[in-house]
VMD Tcl script that draws the C-alpha trace (Angstrom):
set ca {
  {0.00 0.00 0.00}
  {1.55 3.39 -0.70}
  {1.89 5.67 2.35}
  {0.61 9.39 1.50}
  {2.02 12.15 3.57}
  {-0.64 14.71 4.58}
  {0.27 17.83 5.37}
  {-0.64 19.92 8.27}
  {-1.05 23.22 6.40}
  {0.32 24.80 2.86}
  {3.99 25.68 4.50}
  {4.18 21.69 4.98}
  {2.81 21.14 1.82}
  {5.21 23.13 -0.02}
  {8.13 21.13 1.96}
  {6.96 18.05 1.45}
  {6.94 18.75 -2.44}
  {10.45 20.79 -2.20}
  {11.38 16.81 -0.25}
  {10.02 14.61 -3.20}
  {11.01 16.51 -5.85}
  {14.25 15.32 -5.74}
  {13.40 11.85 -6.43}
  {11.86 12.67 -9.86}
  {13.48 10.52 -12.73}
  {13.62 12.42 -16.05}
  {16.08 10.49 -17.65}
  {14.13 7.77 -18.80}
  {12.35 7.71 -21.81}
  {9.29 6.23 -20.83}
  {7.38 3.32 -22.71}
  {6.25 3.68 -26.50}
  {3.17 4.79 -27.77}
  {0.26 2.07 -28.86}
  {2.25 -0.64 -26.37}
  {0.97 -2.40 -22.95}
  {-1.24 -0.40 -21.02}
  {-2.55 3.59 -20.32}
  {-4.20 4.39 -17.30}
  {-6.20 7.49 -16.51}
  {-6.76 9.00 -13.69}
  {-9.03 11.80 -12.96}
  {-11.37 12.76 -9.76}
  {-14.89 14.55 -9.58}
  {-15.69 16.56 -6.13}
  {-18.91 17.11 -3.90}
  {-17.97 20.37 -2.39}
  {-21.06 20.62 -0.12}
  {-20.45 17.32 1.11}
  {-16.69 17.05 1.01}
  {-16.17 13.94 -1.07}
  {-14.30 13.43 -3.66}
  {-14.23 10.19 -5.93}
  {-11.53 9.08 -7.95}
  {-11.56 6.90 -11.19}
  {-8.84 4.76 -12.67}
  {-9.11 3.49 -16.30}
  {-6.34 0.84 -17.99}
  {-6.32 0.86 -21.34}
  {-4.84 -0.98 -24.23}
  {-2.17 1.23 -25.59}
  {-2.96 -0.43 -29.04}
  {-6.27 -0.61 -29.25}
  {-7.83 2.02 -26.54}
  {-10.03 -0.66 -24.94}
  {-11.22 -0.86 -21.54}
  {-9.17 -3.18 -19.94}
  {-10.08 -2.09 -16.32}
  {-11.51 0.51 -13.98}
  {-11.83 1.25 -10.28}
  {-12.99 3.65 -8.10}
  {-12.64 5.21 -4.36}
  {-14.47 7.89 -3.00}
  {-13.00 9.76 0.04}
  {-13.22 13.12 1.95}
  {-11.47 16.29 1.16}
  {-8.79 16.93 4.13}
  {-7.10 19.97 2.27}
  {-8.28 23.28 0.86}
  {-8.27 24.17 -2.59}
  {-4.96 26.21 -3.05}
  {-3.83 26.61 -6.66}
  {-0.19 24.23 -6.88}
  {-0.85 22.24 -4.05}
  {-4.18 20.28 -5.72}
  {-2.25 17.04 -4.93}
  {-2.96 16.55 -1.44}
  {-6.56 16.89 -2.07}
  {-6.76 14.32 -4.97}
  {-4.01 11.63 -4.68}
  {-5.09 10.03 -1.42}
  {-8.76 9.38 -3.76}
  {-6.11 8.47 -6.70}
  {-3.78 6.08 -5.20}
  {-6.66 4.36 -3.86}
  {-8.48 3.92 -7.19}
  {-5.38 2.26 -8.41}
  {-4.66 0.00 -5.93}
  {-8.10 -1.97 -6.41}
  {-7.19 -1.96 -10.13}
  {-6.87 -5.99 -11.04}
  {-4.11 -5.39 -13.63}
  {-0.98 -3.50 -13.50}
  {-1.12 0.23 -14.47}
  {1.18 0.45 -16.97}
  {1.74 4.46 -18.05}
  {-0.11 6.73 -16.25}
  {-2.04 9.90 -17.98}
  {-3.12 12.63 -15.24}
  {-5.58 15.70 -16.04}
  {-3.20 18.15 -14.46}
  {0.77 18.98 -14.54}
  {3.85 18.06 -13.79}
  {6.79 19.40 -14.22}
  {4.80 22.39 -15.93}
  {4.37 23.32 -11.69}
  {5.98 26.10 -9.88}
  {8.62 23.66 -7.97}
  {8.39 21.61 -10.78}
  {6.58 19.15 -8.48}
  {2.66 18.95 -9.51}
  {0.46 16.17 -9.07}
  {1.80 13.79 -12.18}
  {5.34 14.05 -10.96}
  {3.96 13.83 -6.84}
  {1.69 10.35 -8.30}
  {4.88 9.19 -10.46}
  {7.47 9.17 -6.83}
  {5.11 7.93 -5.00}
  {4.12 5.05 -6.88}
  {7.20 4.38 -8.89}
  {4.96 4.24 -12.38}
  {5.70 6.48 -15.20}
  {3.03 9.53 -15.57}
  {2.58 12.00 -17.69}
  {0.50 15.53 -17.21}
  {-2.06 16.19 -19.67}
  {-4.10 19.60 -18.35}
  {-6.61 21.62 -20.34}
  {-4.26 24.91 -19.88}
  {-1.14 26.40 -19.04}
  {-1.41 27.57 -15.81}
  {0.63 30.50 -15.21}
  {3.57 29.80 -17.87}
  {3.41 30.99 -21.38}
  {3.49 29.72 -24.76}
  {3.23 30.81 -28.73}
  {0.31 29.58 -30.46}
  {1.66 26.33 -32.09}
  {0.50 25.65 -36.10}
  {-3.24 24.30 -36.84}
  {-2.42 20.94 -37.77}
  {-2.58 17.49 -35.59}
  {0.54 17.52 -33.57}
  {1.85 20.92 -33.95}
  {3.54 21.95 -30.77}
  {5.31 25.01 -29.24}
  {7.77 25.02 -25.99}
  {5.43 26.05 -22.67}
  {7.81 28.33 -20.88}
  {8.80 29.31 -17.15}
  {11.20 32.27 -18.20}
  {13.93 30.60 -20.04}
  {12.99 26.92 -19.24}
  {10.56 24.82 -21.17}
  {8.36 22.90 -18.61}
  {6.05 21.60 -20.83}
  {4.49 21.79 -24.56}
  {1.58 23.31 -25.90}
  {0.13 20.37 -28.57}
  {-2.63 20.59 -30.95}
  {-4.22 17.18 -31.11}
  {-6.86 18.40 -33.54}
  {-7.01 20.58 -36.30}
  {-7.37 24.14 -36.03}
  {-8.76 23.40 -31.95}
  {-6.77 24.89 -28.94}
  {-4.16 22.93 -27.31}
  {-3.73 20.60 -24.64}
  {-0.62 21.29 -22.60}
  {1.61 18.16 -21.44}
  {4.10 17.72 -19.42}
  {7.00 15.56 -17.63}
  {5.27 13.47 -14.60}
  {7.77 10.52 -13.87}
  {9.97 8.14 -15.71}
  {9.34 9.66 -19.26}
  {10.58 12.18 -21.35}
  {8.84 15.06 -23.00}
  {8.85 14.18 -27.01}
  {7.83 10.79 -25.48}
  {4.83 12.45 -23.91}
  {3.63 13.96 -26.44}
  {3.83 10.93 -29.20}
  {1.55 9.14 -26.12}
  {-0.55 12.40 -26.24}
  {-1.58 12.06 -29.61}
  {-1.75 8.38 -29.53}
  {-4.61 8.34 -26.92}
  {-6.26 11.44 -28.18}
  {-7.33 9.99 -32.04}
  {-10.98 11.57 -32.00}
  {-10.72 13.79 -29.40}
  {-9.23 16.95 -27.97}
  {-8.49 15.46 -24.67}
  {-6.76 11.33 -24.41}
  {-9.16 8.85 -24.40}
  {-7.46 7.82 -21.02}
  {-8.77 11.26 -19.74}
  {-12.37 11.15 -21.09}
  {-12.70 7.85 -20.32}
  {-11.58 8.16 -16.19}
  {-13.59 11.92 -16.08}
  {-16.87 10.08 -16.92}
  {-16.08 7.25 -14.80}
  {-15.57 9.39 -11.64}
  {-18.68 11.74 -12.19}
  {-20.87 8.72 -12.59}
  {-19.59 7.35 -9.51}
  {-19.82 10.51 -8.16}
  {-23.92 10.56 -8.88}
  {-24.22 7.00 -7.29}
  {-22.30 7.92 -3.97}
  {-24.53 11.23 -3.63}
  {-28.14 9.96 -4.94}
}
mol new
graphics top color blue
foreach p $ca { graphics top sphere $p radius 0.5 }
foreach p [lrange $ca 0 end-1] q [lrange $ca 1 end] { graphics top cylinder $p $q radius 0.2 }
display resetview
């Protein structure tokens, strides 16, 4: 079972990401694209109830077919602070893929990670602790900036923190705004985004993604009535 720190307030929080940060492995290239299996992960909240529910979703890399799911639902123990959205999701997360039946294989978050402030968001936080290779797949750019990258499928531009690129912008359809991945765990970034476009054949967002956000808010409806 993996142990999840949580943090008394955002000071900890902060030094408990400024501790695992260090164990990050970026020199690995990560596995390749249409091979073994893709997990996503993704959670759906209840804020007037404090819950939160998690999904997990495997994946063949090959063929995008369900191979398993899980679920865990939990309560939120952490306010919402912008950076620090780990510690309210993961405990949910690490749950939901520990009652998987089958082994993860790559794992695709809705969120960042190296494309963080301390270079330490929740893909990269999920890759330490679990010792999987993740990726961050998020809808924008948080605070860093980027050119607009061409209109065609798989056009890219660097997703910059001054002088250091912490991510990519990618267009995974024509002529429809990017998705912005980056660096969780055990992969590298052109590696990324070649699994990026893999999962994401019809869609803006992976099928990994899609397929774990409506998992979660259906289980989400069920654990609320």
């Amino acid at each position: 079972m993996t142990i999840f720190r949580m943090p008394a307030d955002e000071a900890e929080a902060r030094a408990v990401q400024d501790e695992l940060r260090g164990r990050v492995v970026l020199d690995e290239p990560g596995p390749a694209p249409g091979t073994g299996r893709v997990t996503g992960v993704d959670v759906a909240y209840d804020d007037a109830r404090d819950l939160v529910v998690a999904a997990a979703v495997v994946l063949d890399g090959a063929t995008l077919e369900v191979v398993a799911e899980s679920t865990a639902q939990g309560r939120v123990t952490f306010p919402y602070v912008p950076g620090l959205l780990a510690f309210r999701e993961l405990p949910a997360v690490l749950a939901a893929l520990e009652r998987l039946p089958v082994d993860p294989g790559l794992v695709v978050c809705d969120g960042y990670g190296q494309a963080h402030p301390r270079r330490f968001g929740l893909a990269s936080h999920l890759g330490v602790l679990t010792g999987l290779p993740v990726i961050g797949v998020a809808k924008n750019p948080f605070t860093f900036r980027y050119d607009e990258p061409g209109p065609a499928r798989g056009d890219s531009s660097p997703l910059m923190d001054r002088d250091e690129e912490v991510g990519r912008a990618l267009r995974t359809r024509h002529a429809t705004k990017p998705v912005f991945v980056s660096v969780g765990h055990r992969t590298d970034l052109d590696n990324a985004c070649a699994q990026t476009l893999a999962l994401a054949r019809d869609f803006r967002q992976p099928e990994t993604t899609r397929r774990a956000d409506a998992l979660c808010r259906s289980a989400l409806r069920a654990a609320t009535g």
